[in-house]
C-alpha positions as CSV (number, residue, x, y, z in Angstrom):
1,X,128.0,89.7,125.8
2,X,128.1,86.4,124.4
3,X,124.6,85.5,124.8
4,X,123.5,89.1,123.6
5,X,125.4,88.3,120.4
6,X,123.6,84.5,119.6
7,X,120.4,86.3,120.6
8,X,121.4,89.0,117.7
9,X,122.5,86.7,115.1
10,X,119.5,84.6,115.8
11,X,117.2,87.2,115.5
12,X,119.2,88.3,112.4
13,X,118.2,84.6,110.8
14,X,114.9,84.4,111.7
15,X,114.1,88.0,109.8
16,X,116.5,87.0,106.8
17,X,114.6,83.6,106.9
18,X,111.3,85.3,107.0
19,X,111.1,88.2,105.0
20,X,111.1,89.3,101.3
21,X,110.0,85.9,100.6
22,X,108.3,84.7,97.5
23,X,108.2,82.0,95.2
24,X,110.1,83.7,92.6
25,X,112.6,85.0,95.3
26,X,113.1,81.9,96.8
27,X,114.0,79.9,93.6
28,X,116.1,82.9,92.0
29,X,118.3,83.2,95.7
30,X,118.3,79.0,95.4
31,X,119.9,79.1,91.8
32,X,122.6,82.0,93.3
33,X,123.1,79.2,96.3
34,X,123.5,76.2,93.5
35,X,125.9,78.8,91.8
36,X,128.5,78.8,94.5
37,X,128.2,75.2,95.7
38,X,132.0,74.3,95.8
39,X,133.1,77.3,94.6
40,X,131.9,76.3,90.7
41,X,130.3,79.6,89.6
42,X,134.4,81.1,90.3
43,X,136.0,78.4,88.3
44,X,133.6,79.2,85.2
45,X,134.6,82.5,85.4
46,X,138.5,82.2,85.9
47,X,137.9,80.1,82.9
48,X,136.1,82.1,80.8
49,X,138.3,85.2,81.6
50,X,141.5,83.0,80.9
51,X,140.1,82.2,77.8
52,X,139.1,86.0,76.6
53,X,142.8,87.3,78.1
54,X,145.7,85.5,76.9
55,X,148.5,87.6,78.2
56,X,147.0,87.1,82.0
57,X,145.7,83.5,81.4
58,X,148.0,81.7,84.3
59,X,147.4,84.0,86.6
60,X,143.1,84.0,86.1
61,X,143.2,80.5,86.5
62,X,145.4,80.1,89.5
63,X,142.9,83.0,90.9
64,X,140.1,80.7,90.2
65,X,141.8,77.5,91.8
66,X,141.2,79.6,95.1
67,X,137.8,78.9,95.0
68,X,138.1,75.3,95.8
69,X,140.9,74.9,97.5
70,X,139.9,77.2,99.9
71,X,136.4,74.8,100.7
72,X,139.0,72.1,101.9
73,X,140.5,74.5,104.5
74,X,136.9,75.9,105.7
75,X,136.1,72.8,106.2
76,X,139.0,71.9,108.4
77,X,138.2,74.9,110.7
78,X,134.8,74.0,110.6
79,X,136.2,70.3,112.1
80,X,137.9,72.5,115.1
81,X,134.6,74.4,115.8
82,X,131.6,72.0,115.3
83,X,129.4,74.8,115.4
84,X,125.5,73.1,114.3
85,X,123.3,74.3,111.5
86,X,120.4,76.8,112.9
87,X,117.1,75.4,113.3
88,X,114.2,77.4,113.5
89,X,111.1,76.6,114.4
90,X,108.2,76.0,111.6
91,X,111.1,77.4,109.2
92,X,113.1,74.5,108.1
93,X,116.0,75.3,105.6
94,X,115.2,76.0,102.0
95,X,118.2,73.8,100.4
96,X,120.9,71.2,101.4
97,X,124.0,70.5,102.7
98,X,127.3,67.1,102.8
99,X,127.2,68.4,106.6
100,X,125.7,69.5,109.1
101,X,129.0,71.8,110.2
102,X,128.0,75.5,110.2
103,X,131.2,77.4,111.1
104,X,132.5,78.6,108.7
105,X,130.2,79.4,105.4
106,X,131.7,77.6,102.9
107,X,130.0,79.5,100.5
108,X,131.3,83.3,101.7
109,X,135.1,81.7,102.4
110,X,135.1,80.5,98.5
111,X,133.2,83.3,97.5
112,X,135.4,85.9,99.0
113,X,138.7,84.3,97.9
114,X,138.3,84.0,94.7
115,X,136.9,87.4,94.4
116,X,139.8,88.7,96.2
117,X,142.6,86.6,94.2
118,X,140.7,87.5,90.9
119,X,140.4,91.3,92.0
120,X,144.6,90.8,92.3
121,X,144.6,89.9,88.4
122,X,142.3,92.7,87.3
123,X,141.9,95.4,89.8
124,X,139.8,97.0,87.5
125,X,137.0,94.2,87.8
126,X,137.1,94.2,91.6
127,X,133.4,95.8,92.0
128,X,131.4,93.1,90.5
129,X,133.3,90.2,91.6
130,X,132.6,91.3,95.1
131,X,128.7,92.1,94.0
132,X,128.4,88.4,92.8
133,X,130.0,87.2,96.3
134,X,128.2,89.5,98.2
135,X,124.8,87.9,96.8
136,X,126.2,84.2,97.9
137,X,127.2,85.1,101.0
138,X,123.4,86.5,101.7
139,X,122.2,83.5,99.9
140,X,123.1,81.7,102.6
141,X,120.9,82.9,106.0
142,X,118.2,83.9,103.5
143,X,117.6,80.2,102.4
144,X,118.1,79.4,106.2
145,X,121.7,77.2,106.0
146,X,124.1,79.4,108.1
147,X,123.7,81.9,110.8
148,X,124.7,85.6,110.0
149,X,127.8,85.1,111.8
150,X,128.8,81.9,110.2
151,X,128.8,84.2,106.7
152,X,131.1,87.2,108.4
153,X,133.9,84.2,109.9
154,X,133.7,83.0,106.3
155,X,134.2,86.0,104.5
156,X,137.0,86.7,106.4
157,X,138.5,83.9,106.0
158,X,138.3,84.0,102.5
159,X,139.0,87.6,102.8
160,X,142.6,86.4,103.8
161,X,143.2,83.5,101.1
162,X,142.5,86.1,98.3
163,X,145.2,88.2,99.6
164,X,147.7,85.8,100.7
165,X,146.8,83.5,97.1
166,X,150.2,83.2,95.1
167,X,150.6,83.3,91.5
168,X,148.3,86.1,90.3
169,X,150.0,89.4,90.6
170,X,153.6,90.0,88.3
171,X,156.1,89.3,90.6
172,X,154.3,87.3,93.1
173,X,155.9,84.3,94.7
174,X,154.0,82.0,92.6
175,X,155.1,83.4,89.5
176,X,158.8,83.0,90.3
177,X,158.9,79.6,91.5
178,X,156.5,79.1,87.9
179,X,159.6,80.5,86.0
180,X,162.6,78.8,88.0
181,X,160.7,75.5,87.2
182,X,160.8,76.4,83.5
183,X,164.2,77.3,83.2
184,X,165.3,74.1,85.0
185,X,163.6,72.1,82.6
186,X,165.1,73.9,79.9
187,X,168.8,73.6,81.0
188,X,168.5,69.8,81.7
189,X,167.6,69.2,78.2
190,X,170.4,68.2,76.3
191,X,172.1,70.2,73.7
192,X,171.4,69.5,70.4
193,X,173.2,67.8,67.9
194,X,175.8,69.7,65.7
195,X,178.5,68.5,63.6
196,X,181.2,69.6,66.1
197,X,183.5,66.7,67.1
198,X,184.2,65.3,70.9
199,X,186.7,68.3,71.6
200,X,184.0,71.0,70.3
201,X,186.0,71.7,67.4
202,X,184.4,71.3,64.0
203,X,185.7,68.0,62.0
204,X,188.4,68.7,59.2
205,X,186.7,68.0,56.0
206,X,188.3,65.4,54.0
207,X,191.5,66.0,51.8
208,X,191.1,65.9,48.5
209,X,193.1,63.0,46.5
210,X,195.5,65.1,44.3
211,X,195.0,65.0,40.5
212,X,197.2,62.9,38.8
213,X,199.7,64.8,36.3
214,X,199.2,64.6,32.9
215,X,202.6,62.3,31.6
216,X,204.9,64.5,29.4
217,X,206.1,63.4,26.1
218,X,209.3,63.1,25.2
């Protein structure tokens, strides 16, 4: 079974690697591959949406912090499995890599977690964020740098980052420990100064010097 399934995801490559190829394909598919290079395209965007909705800005760019934090832990799974790049024969990749580590795509785990942490924050947006981590993670056999395979561990992966990300839903974890932070900052500052003396009461104000009677004649 094991060897039926390399032979599949193999054979799955070589036809992404080989067909609907063009020029024009090739370089558009290599700017979507540029795009999600350390998760940069999904930090633009948790910027830009923090920027356009105030009331939610936290939580967009904690969603968008997923993106690159979740490439450091890929890469340490990727460190336990030290699964190779493919190589094909007479198709040599169409675009580079820092290593030569396969398993997991770092591109679909960053991909699919900040899709998934940013589809938290606005359920509503949920269908194109997946669209535009959907073409990244097929960026990636197409232009020859990860077996199919290497793209499903990843997305599921990230798949489990975006829902387990704190800090972008009302009420989530993140949020809480975000607000008990605040309010022990506020109550260690010290109280302001007020005219009340050391016992809290206010200081008597000053007595008056009585007027002087007038002398009487006599």
């Amino acid at each position: 079974m094991r060897k039926r399934l390399k032979r599949l995801d193999r054979r799955v490559l070589r036809a992404m690697r080989t067909r609907w190829h063009s020029p024009e394909a090739e370089a558009a598919v290599k700017a979507v591959g540029m795009a999600g290079e350390w998760g940069a395209i999904w930090a633009a965007l948790g910027v830009a949406a923090a920027a356009g909705d105030g009331a939610r800005r936290g939580r967009w760019l904690r969603a968008a912090a997923a993106a690159p934090t979740s490439v450091g832990l890929n890469y340490l799974v990727k460190l336990a499995v030290r699964r190779r790049r493919p190589r094909l024969r007479r198709l040599p990749p169409l675009a580079g890599a820092p290593s030569e580590l396969s398993f997991p795509s770092a591109h679909a785990t960053s991909s699919l977690a900040a899709a998934t942490a940013m589809g938290r924050v606005s359920p509503g947006a949920r269908l194109p964020l997946y669209a535009v981590a959907g073409a990244i993670c097929l960026s990636r056999p197409y232009l020859g740098m990860h077996y199919p395979s290497d793209v499903l561990g990843g997305a599921a992966l990230g798949l489990l980052i975006g829902r387990l990300w704190p800090g972008v839903r009302p009420g989530d974890p993140g949020d809480r420990l975000i607000d008990l932070v605040a309010d022990a900052a506020r109550s260690s500052q010290p109280p302001a100064a007020d005219a009340s003396g050391s016992d809290g009461r206010s200081p008597a104000a000053p007595q008056a010097s009585p007027r002087a009677e007038p002398l009487g004649r006599d």
